[in-house]
N, C-alpha and C positions, 0 to 999 in steps of 0.2 A: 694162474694162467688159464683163461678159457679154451675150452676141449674144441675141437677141429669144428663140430657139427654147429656150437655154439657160433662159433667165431664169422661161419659162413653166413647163419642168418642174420648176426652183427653187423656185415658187410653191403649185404643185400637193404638193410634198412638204412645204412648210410649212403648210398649208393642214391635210394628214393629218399631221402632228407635233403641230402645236395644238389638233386638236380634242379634246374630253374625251374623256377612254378610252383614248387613242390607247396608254398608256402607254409612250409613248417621249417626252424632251424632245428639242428646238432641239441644244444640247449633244451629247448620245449619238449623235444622228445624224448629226449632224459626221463625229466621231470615226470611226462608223463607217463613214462614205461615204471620209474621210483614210485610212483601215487598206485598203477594198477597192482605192481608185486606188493605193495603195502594192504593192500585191501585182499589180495592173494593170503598172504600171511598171517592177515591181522582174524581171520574167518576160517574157519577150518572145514567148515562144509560146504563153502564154495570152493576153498583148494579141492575138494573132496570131486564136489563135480564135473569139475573143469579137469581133473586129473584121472576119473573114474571112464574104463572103455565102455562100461555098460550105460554113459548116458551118450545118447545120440548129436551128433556133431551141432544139429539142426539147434537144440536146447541149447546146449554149451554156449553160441553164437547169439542166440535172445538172452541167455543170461551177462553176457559180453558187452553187448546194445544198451541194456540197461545199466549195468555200472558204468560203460564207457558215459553216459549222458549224464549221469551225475555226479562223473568225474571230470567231465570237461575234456575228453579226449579228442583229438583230431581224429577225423576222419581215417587218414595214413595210420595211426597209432592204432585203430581200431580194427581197420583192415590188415593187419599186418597180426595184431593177436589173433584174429580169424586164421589165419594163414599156420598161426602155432597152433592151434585147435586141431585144425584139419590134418595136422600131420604130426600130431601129437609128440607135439615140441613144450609144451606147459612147463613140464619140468624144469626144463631148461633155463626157465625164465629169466632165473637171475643171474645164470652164465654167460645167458644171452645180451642181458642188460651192462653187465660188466665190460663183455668184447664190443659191446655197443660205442662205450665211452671213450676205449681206448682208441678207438677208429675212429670217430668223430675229436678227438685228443688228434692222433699222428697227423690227421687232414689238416688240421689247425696248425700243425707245428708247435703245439703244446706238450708238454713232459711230462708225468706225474711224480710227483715226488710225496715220499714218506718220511714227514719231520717228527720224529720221535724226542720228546723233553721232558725234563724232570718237574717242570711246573707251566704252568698255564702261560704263553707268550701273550704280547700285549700287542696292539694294532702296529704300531711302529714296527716294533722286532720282526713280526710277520712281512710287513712292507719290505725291508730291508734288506730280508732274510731270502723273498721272492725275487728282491733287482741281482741280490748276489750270485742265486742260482741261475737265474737268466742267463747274467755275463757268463758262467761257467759252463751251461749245458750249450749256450747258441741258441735256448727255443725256451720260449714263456714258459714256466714252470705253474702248474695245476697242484697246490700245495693241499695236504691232508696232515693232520694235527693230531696226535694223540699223548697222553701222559703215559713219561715212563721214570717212576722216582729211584729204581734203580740205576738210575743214570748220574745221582747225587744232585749233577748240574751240570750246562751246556748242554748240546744236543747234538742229534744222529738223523741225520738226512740220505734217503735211499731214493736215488734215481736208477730204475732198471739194477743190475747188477752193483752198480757203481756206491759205495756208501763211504758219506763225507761224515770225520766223525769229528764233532767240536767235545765231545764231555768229557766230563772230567775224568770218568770212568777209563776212555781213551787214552787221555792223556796223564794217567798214572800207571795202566797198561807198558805206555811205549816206553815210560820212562822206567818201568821194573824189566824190561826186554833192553835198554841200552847199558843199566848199570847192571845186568848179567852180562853181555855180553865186554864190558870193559876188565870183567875179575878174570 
């Protein structure tokens, strides 16, 4: 869960994503906010600069100018890392980027959802797996995939609190909890 400070300038950038004209969607600016924290992370003396008080905002912002131009950033994407520079938000970045998603997500009426399985699903399963949670949440589910082989098989889907458990792990659980409680 993104910290209060993050979440505000999450809010602020979908606020100026969504309004008309803005011509940039929810989507692209993702994207682009994923590609800058990538070249953030991927360089360490640029984190260095971009995070150090001793360089001057003036720099940080030409250093900014030139990766945003050979990243292909928008303009809003660009103005708006300006805006974490100057008020020495950098850090933040990728809290920032997280509460980003989830608000450009709630606008949408899209859910996230966390599908935990014991082997790798196949396009269809995924499809299937997306119309089910649909039906069951009310709101398109934003599905994320990851392997979990202590699971043996089947799988564990977490929306928000709420976690739907198909594996088998589950379902030998419930059933060592029913045939205690029958002795």
């Amino acid at each position: 869960m993104p910290a209060a400070v993050a979440s505000r300038y999450a809010r602020v950038l979908a606020d100026l994503v969504t309004k008309p004209g803005s011509g940039l969607d929810g989507e692209r600016a993702l994207a682009e906010l994923e590609s800058f924290a990538a070249a953030l992370t991927s360089s360490r003396q640029f984190a260095h600069v971009l995070l150090s008080p001793a360089v001057p905002p003036p720099r940080k912002r030409a250093l900014i100018a030139r990766l945003a131009a050979a990243l292909g950033l928008s303009g809003l994407v660009q103005r708006f890392l300006y805006v974490l520079v100057d008020h020495r938000r950098v850090a933040l970045l990728a809290e920032i980027r997280e509460a980003f998603e989830e608000e450009i997500d709630r606008r949408r009426g899209r859910v996230r959802v966390e599908v935990a399985s014991a082997r790798e699903l196949i396009a269809a399963q995924r499809e299937a797996l997306g119309r089910e949670l649909a039906r069951l949440t009310g709101r398109q589910p934003r599905l994320r995939f990851r392997l979990e082989p202590g699971l043996i098989g089947g799988l564990l889907a977490r929306v928000g609190s709420t976690v739907y458990d198909g594996s088998v792990r589950g379902q030998l659980a419930s059933l060592r909890q029913r045939l205690a409680g029958e002795e």
